[in-house]
GUDRENLUM-749319 format. One line per 3 residues: number of its first residue (from 1); their letters; for each residue y negated, x, z negated of N, C-alpha, C. Coordinates in steps of 0.05 Angstrom, whole numbers, plus 5000, padded with zeros to 4 digits. Layout:
NUM	a	Y,X,Z,Y,X,Z,Y,X,Z; ...
//
This chain:
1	xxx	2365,3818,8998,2368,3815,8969,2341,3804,8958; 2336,3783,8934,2317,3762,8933,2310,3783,8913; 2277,3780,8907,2264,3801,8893,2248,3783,8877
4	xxx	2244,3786,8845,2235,3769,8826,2218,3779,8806; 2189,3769,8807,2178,3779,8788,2169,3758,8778; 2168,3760,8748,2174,3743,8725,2142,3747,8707
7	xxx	2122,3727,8700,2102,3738,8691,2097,3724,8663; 2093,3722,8648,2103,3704,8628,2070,3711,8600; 2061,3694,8585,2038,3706,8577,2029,3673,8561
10	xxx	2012,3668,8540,1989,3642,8537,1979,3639,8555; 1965,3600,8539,1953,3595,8559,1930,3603,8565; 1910,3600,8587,1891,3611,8594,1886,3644,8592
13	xxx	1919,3667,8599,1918,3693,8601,1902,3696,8628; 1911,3681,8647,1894,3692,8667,1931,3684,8691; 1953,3677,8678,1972,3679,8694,1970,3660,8724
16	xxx	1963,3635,8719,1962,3624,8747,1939,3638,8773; 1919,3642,8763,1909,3662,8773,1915,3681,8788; 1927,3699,8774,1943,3728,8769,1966,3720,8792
19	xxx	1989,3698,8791,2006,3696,8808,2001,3692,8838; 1981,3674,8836,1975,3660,8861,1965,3683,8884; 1947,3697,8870,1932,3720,8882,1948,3742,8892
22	xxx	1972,3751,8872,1989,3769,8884,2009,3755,8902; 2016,3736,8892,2034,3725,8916,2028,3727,8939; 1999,3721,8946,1990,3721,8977,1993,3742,8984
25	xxx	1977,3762,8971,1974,3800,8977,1999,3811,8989; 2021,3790,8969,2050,3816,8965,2068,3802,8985; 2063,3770,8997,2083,3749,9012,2095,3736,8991
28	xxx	2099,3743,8968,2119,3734,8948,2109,3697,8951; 2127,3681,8946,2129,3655,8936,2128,3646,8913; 2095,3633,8908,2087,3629,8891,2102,3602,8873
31	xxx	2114,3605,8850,2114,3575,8843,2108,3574,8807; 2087,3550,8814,2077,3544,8790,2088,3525,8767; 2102,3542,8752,2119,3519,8727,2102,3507,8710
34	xxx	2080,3513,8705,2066,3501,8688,2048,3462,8700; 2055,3467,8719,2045,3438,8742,2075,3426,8748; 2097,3446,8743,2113,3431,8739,2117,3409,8715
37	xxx	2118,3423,8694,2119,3412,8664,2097,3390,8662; 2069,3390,8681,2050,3380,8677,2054,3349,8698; 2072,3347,8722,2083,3326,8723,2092,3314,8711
40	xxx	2115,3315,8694,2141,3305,8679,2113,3292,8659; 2096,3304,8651,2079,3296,8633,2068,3271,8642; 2056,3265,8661,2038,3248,8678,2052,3233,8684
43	xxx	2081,3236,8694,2094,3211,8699,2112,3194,8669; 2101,3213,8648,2110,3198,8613,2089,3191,8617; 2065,3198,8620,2042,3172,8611,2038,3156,8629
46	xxx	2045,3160,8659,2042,3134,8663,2059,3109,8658; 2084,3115,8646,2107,3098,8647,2101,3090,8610; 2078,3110,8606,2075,3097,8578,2101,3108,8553
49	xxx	2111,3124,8555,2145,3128,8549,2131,3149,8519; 2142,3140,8504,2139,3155,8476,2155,3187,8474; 2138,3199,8464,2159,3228,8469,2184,3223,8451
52	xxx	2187,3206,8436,2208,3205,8422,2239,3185,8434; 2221,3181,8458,2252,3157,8470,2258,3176,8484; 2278,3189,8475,2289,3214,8495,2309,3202,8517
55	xxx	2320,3177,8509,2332,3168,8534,2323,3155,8557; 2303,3154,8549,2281,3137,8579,2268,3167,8596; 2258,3190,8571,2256,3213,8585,2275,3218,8598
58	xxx	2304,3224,8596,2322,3231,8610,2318,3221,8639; 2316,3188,8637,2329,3166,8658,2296,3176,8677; 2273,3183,8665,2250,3188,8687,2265,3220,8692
61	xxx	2276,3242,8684,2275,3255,8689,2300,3254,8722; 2315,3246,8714,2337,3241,8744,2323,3227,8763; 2306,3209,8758,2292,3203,8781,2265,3212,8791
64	xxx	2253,3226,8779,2232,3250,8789,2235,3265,8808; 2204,3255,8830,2204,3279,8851,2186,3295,8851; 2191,3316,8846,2164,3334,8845,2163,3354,8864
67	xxx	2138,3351,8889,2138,3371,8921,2113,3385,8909; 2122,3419,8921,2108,3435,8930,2095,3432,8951; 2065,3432,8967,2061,3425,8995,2028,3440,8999
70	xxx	2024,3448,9023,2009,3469,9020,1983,3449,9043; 1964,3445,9031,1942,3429,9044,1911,3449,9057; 1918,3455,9078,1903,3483,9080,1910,3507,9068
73	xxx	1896,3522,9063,1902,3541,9042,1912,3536,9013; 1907,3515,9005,1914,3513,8977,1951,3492,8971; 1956,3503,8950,1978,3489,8940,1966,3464,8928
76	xxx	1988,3443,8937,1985,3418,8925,2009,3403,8914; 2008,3397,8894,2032,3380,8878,2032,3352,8880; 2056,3343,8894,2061,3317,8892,2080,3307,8874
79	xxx	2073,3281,8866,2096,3270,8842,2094,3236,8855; 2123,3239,8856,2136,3219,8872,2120,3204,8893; 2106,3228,8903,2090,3218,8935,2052,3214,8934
82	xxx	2055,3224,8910,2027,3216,8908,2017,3249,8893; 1990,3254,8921,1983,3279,8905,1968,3280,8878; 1976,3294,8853,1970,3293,8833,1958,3319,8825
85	xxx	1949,3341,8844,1934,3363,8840,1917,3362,8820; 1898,3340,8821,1878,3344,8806,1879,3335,8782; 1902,3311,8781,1899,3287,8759,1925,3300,8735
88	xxx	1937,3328,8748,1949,3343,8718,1935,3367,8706; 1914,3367,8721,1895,3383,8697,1875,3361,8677; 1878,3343,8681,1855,3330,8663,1870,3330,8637
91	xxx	1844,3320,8625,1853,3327,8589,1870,3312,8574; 1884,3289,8585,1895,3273,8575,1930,3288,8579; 1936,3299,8605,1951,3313,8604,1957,3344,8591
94	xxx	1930,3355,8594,1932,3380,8569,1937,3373,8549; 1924,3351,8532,1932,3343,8505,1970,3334,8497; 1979,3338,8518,2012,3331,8516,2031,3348,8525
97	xxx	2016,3364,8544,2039,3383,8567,2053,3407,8550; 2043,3413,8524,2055,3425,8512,2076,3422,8500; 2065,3391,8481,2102,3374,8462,2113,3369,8478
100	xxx	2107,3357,8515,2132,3354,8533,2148,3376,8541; 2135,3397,8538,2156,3426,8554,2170,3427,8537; 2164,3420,8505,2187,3433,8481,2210,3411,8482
103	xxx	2208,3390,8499,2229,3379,8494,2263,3381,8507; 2275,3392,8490,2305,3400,8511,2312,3394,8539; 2304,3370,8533,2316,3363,8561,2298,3361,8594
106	xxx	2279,3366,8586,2253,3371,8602,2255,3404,8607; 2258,3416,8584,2261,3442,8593,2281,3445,8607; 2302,3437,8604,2332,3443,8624,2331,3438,8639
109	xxx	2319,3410,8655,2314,3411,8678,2295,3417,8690; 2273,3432,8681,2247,3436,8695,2262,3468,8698; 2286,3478,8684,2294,3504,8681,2310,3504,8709
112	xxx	2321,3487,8710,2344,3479,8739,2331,3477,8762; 2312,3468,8759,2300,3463,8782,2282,3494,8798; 2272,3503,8781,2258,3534,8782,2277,3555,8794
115	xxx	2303,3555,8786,2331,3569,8794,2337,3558,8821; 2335,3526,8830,2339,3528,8848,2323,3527,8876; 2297,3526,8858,2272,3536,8886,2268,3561,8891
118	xxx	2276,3578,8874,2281,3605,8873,2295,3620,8888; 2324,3611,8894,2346,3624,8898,2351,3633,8920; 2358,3665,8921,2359,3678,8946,2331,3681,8960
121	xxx	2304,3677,8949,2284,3681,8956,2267,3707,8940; 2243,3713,8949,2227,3742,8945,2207,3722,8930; 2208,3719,8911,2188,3703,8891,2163,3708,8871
124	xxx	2150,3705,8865,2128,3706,8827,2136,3679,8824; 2142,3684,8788,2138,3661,8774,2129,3664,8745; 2102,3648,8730,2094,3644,8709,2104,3628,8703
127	xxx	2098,3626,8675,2110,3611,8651,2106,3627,8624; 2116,3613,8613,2125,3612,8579,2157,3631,8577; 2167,3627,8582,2197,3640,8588,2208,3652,8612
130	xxx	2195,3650,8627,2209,3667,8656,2225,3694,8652; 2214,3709,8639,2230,3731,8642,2250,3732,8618; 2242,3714,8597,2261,3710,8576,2294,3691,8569
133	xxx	2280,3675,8594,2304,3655,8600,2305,3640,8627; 2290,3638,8634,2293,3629,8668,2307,3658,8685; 2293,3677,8689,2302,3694,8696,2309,3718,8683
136	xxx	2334,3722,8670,2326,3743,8648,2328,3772,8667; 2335,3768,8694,2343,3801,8708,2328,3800,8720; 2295,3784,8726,2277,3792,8742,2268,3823,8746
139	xxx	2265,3834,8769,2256,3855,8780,2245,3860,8764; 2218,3845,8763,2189,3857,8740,2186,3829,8724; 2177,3841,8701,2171,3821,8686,2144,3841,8662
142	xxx	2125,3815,8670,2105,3816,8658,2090,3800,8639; 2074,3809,8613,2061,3789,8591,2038,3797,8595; 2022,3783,8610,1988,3779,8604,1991,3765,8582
145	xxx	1963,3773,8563,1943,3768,8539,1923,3772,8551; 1910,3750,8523,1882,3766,8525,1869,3750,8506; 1847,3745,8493,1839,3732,8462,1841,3705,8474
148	xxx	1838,3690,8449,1834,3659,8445,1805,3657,8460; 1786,3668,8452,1761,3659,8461,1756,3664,8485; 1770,3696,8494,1763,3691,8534,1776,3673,8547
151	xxx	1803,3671,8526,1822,3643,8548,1805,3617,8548; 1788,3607,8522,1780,3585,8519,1751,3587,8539; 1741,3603,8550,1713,3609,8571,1727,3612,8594
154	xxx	1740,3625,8597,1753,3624,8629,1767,3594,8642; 1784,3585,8618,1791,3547,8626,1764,3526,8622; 1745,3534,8605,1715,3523,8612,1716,3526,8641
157	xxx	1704,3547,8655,1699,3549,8673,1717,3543,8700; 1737,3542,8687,1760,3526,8711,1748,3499,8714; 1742,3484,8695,1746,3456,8692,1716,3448,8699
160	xxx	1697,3461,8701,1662,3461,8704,1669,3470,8746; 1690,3485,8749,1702,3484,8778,1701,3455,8801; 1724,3439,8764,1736,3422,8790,1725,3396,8789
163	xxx	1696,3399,8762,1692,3370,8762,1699,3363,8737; 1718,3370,8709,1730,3369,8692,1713,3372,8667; 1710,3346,8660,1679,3346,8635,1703,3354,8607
166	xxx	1699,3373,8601,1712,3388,8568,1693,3403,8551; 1694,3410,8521,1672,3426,8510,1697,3445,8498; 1673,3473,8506,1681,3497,8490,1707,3488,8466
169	xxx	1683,3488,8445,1705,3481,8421,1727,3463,8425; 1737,3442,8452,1750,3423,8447,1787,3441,8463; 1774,3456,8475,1786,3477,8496,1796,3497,8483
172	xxx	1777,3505,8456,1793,3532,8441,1813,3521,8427; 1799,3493,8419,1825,3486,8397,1852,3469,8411; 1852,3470,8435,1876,3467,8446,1891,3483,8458
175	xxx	1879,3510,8464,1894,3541,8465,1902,3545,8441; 1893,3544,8419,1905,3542,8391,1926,3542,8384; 1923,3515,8378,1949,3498,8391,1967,3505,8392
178	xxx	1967,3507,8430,1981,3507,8445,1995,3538,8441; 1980,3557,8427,1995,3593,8414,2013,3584,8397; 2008,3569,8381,2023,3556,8363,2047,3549,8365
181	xxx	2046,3525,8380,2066,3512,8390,2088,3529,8408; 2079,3542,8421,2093,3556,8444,2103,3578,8429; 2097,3595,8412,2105,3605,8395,2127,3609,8382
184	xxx	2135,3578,8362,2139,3572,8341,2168,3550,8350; 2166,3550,8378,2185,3523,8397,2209,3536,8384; 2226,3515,8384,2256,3522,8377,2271,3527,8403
187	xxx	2251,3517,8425,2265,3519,8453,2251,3543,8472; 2271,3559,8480,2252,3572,8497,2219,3590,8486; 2220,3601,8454,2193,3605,8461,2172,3617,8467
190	xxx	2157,3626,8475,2137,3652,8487,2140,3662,8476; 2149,3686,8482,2148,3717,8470,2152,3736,8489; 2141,3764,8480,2136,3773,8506,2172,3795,8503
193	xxx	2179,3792,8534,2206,3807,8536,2210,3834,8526; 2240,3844,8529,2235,3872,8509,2226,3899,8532; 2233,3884,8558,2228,3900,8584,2206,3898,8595
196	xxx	2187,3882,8584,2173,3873,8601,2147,3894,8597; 2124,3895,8618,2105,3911,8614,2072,3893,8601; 2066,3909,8577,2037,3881,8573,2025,3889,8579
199	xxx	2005,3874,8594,1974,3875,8606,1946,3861,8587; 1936,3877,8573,1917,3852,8569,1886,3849,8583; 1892,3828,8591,1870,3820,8608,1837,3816,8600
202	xxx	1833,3807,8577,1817,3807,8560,1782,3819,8571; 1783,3845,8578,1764,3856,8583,1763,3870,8619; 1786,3851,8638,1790,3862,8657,1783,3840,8680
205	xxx	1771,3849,8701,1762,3823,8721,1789,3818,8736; 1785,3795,8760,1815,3791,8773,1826,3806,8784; 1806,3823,8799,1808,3843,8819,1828,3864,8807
208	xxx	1820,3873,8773,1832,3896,8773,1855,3891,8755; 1858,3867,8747,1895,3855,8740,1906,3861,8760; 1901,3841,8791,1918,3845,8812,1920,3865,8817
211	xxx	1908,3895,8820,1906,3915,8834,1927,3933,8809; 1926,3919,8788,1939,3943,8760,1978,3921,8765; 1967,3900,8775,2002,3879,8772,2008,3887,8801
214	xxx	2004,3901,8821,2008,3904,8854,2023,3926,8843; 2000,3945,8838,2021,3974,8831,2037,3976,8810; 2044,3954,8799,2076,3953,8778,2090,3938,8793
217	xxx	2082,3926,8814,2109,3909,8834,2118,3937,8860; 2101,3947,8868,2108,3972,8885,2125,3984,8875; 2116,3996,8842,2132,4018,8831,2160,4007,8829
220	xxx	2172,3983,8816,2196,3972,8818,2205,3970,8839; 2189,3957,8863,2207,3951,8894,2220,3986,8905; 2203,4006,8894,2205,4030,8904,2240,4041,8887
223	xxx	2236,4035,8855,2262,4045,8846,2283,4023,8852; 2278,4004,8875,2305,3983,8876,2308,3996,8895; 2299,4007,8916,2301,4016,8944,2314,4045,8945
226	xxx	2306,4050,8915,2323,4084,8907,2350,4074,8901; 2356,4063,8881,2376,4050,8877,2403,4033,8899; 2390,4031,8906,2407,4013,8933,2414,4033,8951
229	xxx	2399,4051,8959,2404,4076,8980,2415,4100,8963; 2405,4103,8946,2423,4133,8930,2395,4155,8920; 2380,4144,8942,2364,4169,8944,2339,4170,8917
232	xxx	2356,4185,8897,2337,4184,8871,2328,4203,8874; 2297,4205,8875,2273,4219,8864,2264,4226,8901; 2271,4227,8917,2253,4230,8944,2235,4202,8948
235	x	2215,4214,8962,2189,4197,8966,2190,4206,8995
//
């Protein structure tokens, strides 16, 4: 039976992070929707496509390939054959990846596609909506926070990582934004579930998210394992 935990939170909470790290720890299968959305983006700019021609979006969206592929240790994203790891974090795609997720039909299929990389598998998945609409019966579902200003120093320091020339202020005011927007979407929009457990990360290192998000995936795998066998309340 496929086991789903659902992590859902703003940007720069700490979630890609947060997933990737437990995934390894726990085996779970990591998959990153936000590099999803951040394709579909990269291949509208390069095709030049206005967010408002929604029928040329459509016609790139049926013919989009977007691979998961693991290059050493690390995950790497390909879009239609060409690795684009690095070239969907730059800023030209942050400045868009947000109005592209709100758009219906990007979300439906970036939603289809998540369901069916998913299915019948032991998974983590972040996002904006995972546990609210991608998966609404995930096992666990979780909302990392944490302020505007540690998200806007911690994606500094992602981007001072990979090579990625951005300033402070140009980074807060696109988490901004992007609270805003994600917010306020008519589609799908962040909010944290009514099940779900919040974490805020804010004042906590990686170490002790993963170690505080491990022991809320135990405690669930433990009452599915009660549940399935009968045996309520023995340890």
């Amino acid at each position: 039976m496929a086991f789903i935990v659902a992590i859902d939170g703003p940007a720069g909470s700490g979630k890609g992070t947060i997933t990737k790290t437990v995934g390894k720890k726990m085996n779970l299968i990591n998959i990153d929707t936000g590099a999803m959305y951040r394709c579909v983006t990269l291949q509208i700019i390069n095709e030049k496509i206005s967010l408002d021609e929604t029928e040329k979006i459509e016609k790139l969206l049926s013919e989009i390939n977007i691979e998961l592929k693991k290059i050493g240790d690390e995950d790497a994203f390909f879009l239609n054959g060409e690795n684009v790891t690095r070239k969907i974090r730059e800023q030209e795609v942050n400045s868009m990846v947000s109005q592209v997720s709100h758009i219906p039909c990007v979300r439906e299929r970036m939603v289809e596609l998540q369901r069916k990389i998913a299915k019948d598998k032991d998974i983590i998945m972040e996002g904006r909506d995972i546990g609210t609409n991608v998966f609404p019966n995930a096992d666990v579902k979780i909302y990392l926070d944490a302020s505007a200003e540690e998200r806007a120093k911690r994606r500094m320091k992602q981007n001072e990582e990979k090579g990625i020339v951005s300033s402070y202020d140009e980074i807060l005011a696109n988490i901004l934004f992007r609270d805003n927007n994600d917010k306020t979407s008519s589609v799908a929009p962040l909010k944290q579930a009514e099940d779900a457990i919040y974490v805020d990360t804010t004042s906590l290192t990686i170490e002790e998210v993963t170690e505080k998000i491990i022991e809320i995936i135990l405690g669930k795998k433990r009452e599915k394992a009660e549940k399935t066998t009968g045996n309520y309340g023995e340890r």
